[in-house]
N, C-alpha and C positions, 0 to 999 in steps of 0.2 A: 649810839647810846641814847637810850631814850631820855626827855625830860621828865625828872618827878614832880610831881603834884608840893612834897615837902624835900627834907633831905636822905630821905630813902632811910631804911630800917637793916644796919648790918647784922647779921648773925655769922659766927661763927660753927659750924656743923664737927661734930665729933667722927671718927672712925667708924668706917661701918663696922653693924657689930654689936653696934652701941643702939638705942630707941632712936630713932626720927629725930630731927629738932627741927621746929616750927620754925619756919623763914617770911608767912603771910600772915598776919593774925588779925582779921577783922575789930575784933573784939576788943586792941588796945588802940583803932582807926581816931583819926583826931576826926572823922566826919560825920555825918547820921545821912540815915536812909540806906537807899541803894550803892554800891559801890560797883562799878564798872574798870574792864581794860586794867591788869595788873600786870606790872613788869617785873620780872628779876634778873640780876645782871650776877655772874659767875666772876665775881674781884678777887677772888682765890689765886692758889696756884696749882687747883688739884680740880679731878673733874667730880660734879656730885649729880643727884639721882633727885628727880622732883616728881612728886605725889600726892598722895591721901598722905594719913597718920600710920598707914602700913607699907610703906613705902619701901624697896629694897634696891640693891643693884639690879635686879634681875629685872624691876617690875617698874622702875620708875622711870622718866624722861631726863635721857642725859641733857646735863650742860657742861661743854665743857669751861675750862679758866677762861673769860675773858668774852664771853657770848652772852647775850641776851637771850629771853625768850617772854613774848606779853601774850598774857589769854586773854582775847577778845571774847568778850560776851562773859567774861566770870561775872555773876552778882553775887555777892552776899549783902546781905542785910548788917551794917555796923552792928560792934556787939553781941553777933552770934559766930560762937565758933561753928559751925558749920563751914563757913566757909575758909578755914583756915587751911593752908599749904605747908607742905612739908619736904625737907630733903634729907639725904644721907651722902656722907663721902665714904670714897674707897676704902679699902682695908688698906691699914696700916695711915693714911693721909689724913686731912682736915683742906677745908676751904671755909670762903665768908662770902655768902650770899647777901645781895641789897635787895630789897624790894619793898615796893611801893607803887602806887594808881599811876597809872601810865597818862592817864588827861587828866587835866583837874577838873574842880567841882565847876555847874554850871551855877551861878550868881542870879539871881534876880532883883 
């Protein structure tokens, strides 16, 4: 399990089926600048699908219950959606995605 940066960001994900729901969102970051290395960790008990904002089963990055997965080298710039993440669960299920910056900030 990775260390978070804060106390990570749960989301709850609807059926697929349903629109995407945003599980990364730069834009509410308690940080500024660059933001580097995002984790999300699958604390569900369903497996779901990680993407853009068109994200489907077909087309996204499974995770299943209980897995991590960190992008190294994501930046987004705090503040811009742009760089926001997205996932979807299965038909008929729900899961709750964590995530949040995988290092923390560097201090000077």
């Amino acid at each position: 399990m990775a260390l978070f940066s804060t106390a990570g960001t749960a989301t709850t994900l609807p059926a697929a089926g349903t629109t995407a729901t945003i599980v990364w969102d730069p834009v509410g970051a308690q940080f500024s600048g660059t933001l580097r290395d995002v984790t999300l960790v699958n604390a569900g008990a369903n497996q779901c699908w990680l993407g853009q904002s068109t994200v489907s089963i077909a087309t996204g990055v499974p995770l299943a219950p209980g897995n991590q997965l960190t992008i190294q080298g994501y930046a987004a710039t705090a503040g811009a959606i742009a760089g926001r993440l997205y996932a979807i669960a299965g038909a008929g299920t729900s899961t709750t995605v964590l995530a949040d910056l995988a290092t923390l900030a560097s201090v000077a």
